[in-house]
N, C-alpha and C positions, 0 to 999 in steps of 0.2 A: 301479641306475645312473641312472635317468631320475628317480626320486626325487630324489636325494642334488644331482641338476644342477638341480631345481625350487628345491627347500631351500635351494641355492647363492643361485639366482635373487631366490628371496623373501626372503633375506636379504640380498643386495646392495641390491637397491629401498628396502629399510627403511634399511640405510647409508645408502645416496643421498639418501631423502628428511631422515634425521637433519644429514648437509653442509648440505642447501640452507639448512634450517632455523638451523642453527647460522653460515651465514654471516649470518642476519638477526639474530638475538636470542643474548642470553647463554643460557647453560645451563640457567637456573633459571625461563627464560621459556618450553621447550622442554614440550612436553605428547608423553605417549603416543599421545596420541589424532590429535595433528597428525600426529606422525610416521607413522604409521598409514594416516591418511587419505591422507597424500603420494602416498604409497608404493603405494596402493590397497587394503589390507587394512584387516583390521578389530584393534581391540585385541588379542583374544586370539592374535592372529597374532601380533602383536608379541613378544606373553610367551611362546610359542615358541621367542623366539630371546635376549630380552635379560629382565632383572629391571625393568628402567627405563631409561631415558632415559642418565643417570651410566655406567649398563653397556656402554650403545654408545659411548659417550665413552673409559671403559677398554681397551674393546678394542681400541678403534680406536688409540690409543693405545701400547699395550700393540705391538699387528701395525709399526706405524710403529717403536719401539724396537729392536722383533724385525730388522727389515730393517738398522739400526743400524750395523755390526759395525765396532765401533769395536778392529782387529786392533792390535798392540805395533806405536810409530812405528818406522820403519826407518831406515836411515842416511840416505834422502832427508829427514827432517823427521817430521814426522805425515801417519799413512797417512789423509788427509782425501778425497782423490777419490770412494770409495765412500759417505763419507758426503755429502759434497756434491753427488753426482752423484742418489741420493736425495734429497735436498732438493730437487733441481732435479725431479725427478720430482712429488713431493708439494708441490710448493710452495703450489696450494692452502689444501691441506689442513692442513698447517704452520704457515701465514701466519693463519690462525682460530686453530690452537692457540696460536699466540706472541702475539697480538694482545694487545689489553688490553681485551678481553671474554674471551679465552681461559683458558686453564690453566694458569697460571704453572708450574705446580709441574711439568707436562710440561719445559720448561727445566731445572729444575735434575734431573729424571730425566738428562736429552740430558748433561748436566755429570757426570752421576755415573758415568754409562757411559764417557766421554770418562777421567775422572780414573782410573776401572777398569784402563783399557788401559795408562797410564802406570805406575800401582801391581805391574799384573801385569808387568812386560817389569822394573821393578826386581828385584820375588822370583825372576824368572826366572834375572835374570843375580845371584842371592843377595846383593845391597841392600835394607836394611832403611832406607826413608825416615828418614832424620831430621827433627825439626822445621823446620830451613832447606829441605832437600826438600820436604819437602809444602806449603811454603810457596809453594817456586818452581814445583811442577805444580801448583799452584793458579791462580799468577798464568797460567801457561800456559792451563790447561782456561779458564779465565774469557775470557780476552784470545783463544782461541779461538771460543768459546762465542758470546761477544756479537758476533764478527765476522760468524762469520756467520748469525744473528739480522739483526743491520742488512744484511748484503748481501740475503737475504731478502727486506726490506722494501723494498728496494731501489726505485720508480717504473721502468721500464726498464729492472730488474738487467742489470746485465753480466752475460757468460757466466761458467760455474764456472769454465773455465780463467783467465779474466781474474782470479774472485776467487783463487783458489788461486794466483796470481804473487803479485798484489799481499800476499798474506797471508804467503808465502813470504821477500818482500821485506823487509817492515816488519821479522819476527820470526828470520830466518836465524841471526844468531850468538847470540840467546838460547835458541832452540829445539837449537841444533848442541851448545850448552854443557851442557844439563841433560840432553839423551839421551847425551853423554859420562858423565857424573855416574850417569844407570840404568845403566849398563852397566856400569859399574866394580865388578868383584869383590872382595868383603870378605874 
């Protein structure tokens, strides 16, 4: 047990020192040996825990997705609270991966997971997208996606509730029309 909480330990510090680092420099500027030293261990501690540098970035990555849980929207709209309310949590650590030193490609992950949830709640209710469907949870997942990306960036973001009206606001009768559209039995 005291192991497994040391292991816990030395591997958080190594996270933490890979953040600090990553809010300084891009990825490719990032050395084992810095994160290492951050962190206070030596190399091979490192490789203990990760392959490289890329691998703390995956996982880190990968744990953020995980928290994700982009559930089938419900008659309120898109069930975005959970993910918003995460976002406000990791902000952060989000705001490095979205940045334009970041990971672009973690975005369109956030997108695919988003367009998932819509896809599943179609099969569920036995619709089978058509091309005009997938066209219009596209424009959804995207016009979602990038909202809140920019709310994110926000200087003084507003709070989630704030963004989650106003997002409510803008998209109401587009959002009300195309979860009519999943729902509707073939």
């Amino acid at each position: 047990m005291k192991k497994n909480i040391a292991r816990e330990h030395t591997r958080q510090a190594l996270v933490a020192a890979f953040w600090k680092l990553y809010g300084e420099k891009t990825i490719e500027k990032i050395t084992v040996g810095a994160v290492a030293e951050i962190a206070g261990y030596n190399r091979s501690t490192f490789y203990e825990y990760f392959s490289d540098v890329y691998d703390v970035l995956q996982q880190e990555e990968d744990a953020l997705l995980q928290r994700m849980r982009f559930g089938a929207p419900d008659k309120e709209g898109l069930p975005l609270e959970e993910v918003v309310a995460m976002f406000e949590e990791n902000a952060d650590r989000l705001s490095l991966l979205l940045s334009e030193k970041g990971d672009f490609s973690f975005f369109f992950r956030i997108r695919s997971r988003m367009r998932d949830a819509f896809y599943d709640l179609a099969r569920t209710n036995g619709t089978e997208p058509d091309f005009e469907l997938q066209i219009e949870i596209e424009y959804h997942v995207a016009g979602t996606t990038s909202s809140l990306l920019s709310w994110l960036r926000t200087p003084n973001r507003p709070s989630a509730e704030t963004y989650l009206t106003a997002l409510r606001n803008v998209n109401e009768y587009d959002t009300e029309r195309l979860l009519s559209k999943l729902r509707r039995q073939q």
